[in-house]
N, C-alpha and C positions, 0 to 999 in steps of 0.2 A: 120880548123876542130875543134881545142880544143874549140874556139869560139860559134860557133855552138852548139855543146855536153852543154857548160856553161849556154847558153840562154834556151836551150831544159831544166835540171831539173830544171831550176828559172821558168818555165811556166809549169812544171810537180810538182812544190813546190806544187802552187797555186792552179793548179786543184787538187791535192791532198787533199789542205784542205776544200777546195770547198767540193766534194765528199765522203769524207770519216768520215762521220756520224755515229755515234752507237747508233742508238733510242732505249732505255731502256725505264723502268718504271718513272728513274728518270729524263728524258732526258736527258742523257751523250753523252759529246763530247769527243771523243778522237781524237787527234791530231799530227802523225809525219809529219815533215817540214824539207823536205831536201833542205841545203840552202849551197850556194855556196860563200864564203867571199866575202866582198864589203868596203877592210879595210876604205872608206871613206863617209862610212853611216852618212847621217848626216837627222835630222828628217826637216831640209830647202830643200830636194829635192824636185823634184818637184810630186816626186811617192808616195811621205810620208803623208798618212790622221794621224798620230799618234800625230802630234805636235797639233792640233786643238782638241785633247780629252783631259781633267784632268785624269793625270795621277800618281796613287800611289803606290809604290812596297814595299813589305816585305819583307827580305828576310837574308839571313844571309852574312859574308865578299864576298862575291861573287857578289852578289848584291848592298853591300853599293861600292864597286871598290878597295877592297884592292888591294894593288901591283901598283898601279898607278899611287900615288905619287899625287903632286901638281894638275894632270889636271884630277882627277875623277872625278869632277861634267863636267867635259865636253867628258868622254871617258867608262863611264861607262854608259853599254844599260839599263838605266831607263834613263838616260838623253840623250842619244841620239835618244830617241822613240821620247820625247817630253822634250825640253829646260826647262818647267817648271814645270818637274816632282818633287814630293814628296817622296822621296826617304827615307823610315823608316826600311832601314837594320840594324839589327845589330849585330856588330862582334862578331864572335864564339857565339854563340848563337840560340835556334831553336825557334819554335813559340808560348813558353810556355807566355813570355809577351804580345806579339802582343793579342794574343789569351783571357787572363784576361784583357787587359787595352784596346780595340781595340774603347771605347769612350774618353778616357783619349788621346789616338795618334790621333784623327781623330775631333775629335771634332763635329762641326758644317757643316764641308766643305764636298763637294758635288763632285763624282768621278763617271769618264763614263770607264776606266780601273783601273782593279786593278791584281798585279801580285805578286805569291806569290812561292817562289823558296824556296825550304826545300826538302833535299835530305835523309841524314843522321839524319835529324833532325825530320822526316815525324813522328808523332806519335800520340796521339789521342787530343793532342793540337790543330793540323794542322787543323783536322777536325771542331772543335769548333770554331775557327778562321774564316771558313772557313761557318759556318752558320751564325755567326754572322753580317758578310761584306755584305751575301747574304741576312738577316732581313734587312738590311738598306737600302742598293740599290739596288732593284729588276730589273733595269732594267740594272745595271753595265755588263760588259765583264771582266769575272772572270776568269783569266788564271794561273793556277798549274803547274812551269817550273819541267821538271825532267833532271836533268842535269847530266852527269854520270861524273866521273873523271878519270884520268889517275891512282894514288895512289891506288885505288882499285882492281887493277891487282898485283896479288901474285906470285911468284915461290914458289912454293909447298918444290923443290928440299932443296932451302935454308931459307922456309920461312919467307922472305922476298919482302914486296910490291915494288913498281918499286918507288915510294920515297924513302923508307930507299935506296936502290939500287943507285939513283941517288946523294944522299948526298953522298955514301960512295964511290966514283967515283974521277977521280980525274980533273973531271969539275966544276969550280967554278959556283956560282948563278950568275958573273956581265959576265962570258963569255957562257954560257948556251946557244947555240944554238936548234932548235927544232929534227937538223939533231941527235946530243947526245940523244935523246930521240931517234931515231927510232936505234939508232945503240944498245943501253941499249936492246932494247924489242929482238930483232935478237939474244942475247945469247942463248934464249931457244923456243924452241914449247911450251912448258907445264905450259902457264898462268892459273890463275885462277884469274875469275872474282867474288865478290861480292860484292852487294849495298843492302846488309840487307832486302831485300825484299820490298824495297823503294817505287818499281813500282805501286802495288800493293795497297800498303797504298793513294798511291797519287789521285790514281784512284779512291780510293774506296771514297774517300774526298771530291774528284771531282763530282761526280756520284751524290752526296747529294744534290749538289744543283745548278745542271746544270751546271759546268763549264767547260771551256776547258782545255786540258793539252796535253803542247811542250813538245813532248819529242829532248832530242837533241841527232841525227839517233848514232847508236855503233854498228858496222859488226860486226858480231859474233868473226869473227876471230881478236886475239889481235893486230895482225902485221898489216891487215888491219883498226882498230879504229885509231890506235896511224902512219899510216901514212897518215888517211883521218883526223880526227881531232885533231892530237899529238897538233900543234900551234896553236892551241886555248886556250892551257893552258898555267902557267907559268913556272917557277924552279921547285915549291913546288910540281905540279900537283894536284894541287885544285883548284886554283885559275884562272880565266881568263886570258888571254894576251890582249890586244890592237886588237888585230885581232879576237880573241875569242868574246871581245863584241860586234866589230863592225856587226860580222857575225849572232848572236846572234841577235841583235837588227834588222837586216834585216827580219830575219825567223819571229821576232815576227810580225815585222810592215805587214810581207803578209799577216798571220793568222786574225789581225785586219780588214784588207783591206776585206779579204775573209769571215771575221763571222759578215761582216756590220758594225762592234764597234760604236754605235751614241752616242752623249751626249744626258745628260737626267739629269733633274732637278727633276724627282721626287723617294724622298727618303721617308720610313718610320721611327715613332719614334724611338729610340729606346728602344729593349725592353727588355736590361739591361744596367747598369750603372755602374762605377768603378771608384776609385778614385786612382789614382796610381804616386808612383815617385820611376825614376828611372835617379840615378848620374852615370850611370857607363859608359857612352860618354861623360858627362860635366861637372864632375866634384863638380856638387853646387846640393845643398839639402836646404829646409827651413827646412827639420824633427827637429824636437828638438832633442838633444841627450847629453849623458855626456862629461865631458870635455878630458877624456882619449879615448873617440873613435875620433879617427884622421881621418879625408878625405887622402887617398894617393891616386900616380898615380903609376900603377906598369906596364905598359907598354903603348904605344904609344897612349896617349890619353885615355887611360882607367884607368878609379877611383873605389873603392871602400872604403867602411868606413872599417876601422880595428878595431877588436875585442879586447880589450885590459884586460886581466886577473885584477884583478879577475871577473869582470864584466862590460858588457855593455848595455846599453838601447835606446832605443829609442819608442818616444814618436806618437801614429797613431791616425790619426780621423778617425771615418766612420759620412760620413757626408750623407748618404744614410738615407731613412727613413726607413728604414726594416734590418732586418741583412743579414749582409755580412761575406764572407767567407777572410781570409787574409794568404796572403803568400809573403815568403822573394825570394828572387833572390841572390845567394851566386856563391863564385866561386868553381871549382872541376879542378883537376888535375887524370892523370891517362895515363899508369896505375898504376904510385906512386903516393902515396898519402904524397902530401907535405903541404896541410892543417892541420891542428888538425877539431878531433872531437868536436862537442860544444852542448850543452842544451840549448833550446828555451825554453822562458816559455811566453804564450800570459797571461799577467798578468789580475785579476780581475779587474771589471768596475762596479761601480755601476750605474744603468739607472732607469728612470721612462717609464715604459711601455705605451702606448698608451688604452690600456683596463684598466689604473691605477692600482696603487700599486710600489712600490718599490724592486724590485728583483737583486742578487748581481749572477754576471756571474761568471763559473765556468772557472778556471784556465785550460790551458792545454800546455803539457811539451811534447818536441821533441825531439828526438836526433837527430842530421845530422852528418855523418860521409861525408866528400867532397871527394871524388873518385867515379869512374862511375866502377864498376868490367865486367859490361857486355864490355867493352871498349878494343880491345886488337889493339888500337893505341895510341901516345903519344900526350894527347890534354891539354889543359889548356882553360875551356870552362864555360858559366854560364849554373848552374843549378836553377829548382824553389822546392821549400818545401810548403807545405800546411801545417797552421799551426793552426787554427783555426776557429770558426764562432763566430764574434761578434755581441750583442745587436745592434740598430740601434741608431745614433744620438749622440755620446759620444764619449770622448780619454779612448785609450786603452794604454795600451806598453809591448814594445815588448824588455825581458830580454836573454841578450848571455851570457854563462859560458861556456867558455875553460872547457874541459874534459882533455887534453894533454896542460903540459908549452909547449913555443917557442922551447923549443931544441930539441922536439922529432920530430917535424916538420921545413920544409923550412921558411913558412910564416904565417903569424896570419891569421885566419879565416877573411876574407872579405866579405863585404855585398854590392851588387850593387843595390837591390833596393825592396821596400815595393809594394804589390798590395791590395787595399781594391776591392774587388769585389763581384756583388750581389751574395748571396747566391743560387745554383742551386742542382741539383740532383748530381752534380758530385764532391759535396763537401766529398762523402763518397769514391769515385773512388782515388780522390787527398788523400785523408786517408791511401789509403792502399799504393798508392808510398810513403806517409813517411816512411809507415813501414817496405817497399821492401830496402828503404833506409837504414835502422837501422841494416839491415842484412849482 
């Protein structure tokens, strides 16, 4: 019978996504996919069309496969959709890069899926990111994941989420069973859910330019989420399990199967440009910079240049024919703020204009204070700053002054990475988050 019931919603997935269309203005798809684990999804089945599409996913450690250890390139669902998927997650991180450098990661190459999983991260990045991919490949299969988590169920009574709760438990992470999660949730009735109105944003992203969006299904009731898909997650309850991808990678492969997904070789120019570097997964820069900003690794595989008093610099091209807008990628802590504050100044450049004449850019000065205050979880995450618009065709550089020595803080202000990018209308929008910043 359980047999039966299993085969029944994997053919209720299907027509589901088959059927369930929202024809708007924009052509929007929305999309739930009730899927049933298949811990050994593998895109060699013989049900799988997903290994035969180029496939590329954005997304944040959920999508690059943190927690997985050694075999993420073979257990996380971008590679199990397709073997030779292009996998451009990155840790703690939302779609602020992707979104500015989306010709700098992409290049020349040519993509019939593309997947972009940002939850807490959904903000008006997303969306940009998300016009951009669709300029290029008009004819791609554009899928927006909304994935919810366990961690975002609160007890009101002690205000605390069901992570703080399960750290403070006396179940270790190496013995963490899924069954410790459903006995955790059984304390109380009186969950509270929030995803910051994630949904919404996803949607409304989606909506712009015809894409689809997985949601992954959450019963209203807490006891029923976290006993229908508690083991999909890991210790931390963010993070996927081994089975969470695998089941994951199932629902997406129906949706493909169901919305046609074809390869297609025809892309449009693009029609903006960027020139970006970022060290903060490998470590290496050709940037120019002084001899006191040091490349470190301050956790697992992740680098940043440190800021070293009394000053730092580094040295940018915009190799673009037009001006460009340029912004840093730093790290943030929160809700303590274990960075120091610092002052950016995008230093003056002199250029020859195209109309002739010689004209000298005008200098402009930031403050970044690194803590997120809207934030009342304890993250260590990358943020982006907008910091200027450059002439076209010239070095610039880019000066850091410590506001706060080392001691009032944990660690030196850190820099993951430079974006040049074309100059657009939302270079006044990125204006006002530095000044939201400052506050």
């Amino acid at each position: 019978m359980h047999l039966n019931r299993t085969r029944w919603l994997q053919v209720f997935a299907v027509f589901f996504a088959v059927t369930h269309f929202v024809p708007t203005k924009e052509k929007r798809r929305l999309l739930t996919v009730v899927d049933q684990s298949i811990p050994n999804f593998s895109p060699n089945n013989s049900t799988s069309t997903s290994n035969d599409l180029r496939l590329v996913a954005f997304g944040t450690s959920r999508t690059f496969g943190s927690g997985l250890g050694w075999k993420r390139k073979e257990q996380a669902f971008p590679y199990l959709l397709s073997t030779d998927a292009n996998n451009l997650a990155i840790r703690a991180a939302g779609p602020q890069y992707p979104a500015l450098c989306t010709f700098s990661m992409l290049g020349e190459k040519k993509y019939d899926v593309i997947l972009l999983e940002y939850n807490l991260k959904a903000d008006k990045y997303l969306a940009r990111l998300g016009r951009r991919l669709r300029d290029r490949f008009p004819d791609a299969t554009i899928v927006f994941l909304h994935l919810w988590m366990p961690f975002l169920y609160t007890d009101p009574s002690s205000k605390r989420n069901i992570k703080q709760m399960m750290e403070q438990s006396n179940v270790s992470k190496k013995e963490y069973q899924p069954s410790d999660l459903h006995s955790l949730v059984n304390q109380t009735d009186e969950w509270v859910f929030d995803d910051f109105d994630s949904s919404s944003r996803i949607e409304a992203a989606a909506s712009k330019i015809g894409a689809l969006v997985f949601h992954l299904p959450r019963p209203e009731n807490a006891h029923d989420a976290i006993q229908q898909y508690g083991h999909y997650f890991k210790y931390d309850m963010v993070h996927l399990s081994e089975q969470g991808h695998a089941s994951l990678a199932k629902g997406l492969d129906a949706l493909l199967q169901s919305s046609n997904a074809t390869r297609s070789d025809r892309v449009n120019e693009w029609r903006d440009v960027d020139a970006c570097h970022s060290w903060y997964q490998s470590g290496s820069t050709n940037l120019k910079h002084n001899r006191e900003t040091k490349m470190s690794q301050f956790g697992k595989k992740k680098y940043g240049l440190e800021v070293a008093p009394p000053l730092s610099w580094l040295t940018i091209d915009n190799p673009l024919p037009h001006r460009a807008d340029v912004y840093i990628s730093y790290m943030v802590t929160a809700p303590h703020q274990d960075y120091p504050a610092v002052s950016v100044e995008l230093a003056p450049a002199s250029i020859t204009h195209a109309e002739g004449g010689v004209s000298e850019s005008s200098s402009t000065k930031t403050t970044i204070i690194p803590t997120d205050k809207t934030n009342r979880y304890a993250v260590h995450v990358v943020k982006t700053a907008f910091l200027g618009t450059v002439p076209p065709m010239g070095k610039h550089q880019i000066q850091i002054t410590p506001l706060e020595t080392e001691a009032h803080r944990k660690f030196p202000f850190r820099i993951t990475g430079v974006m040049v990018t074309s100059a657009t209308t939302e270079s006044a929008a990125a204006s006002s988050l530095v000044t939201a910043i400052q506050r």
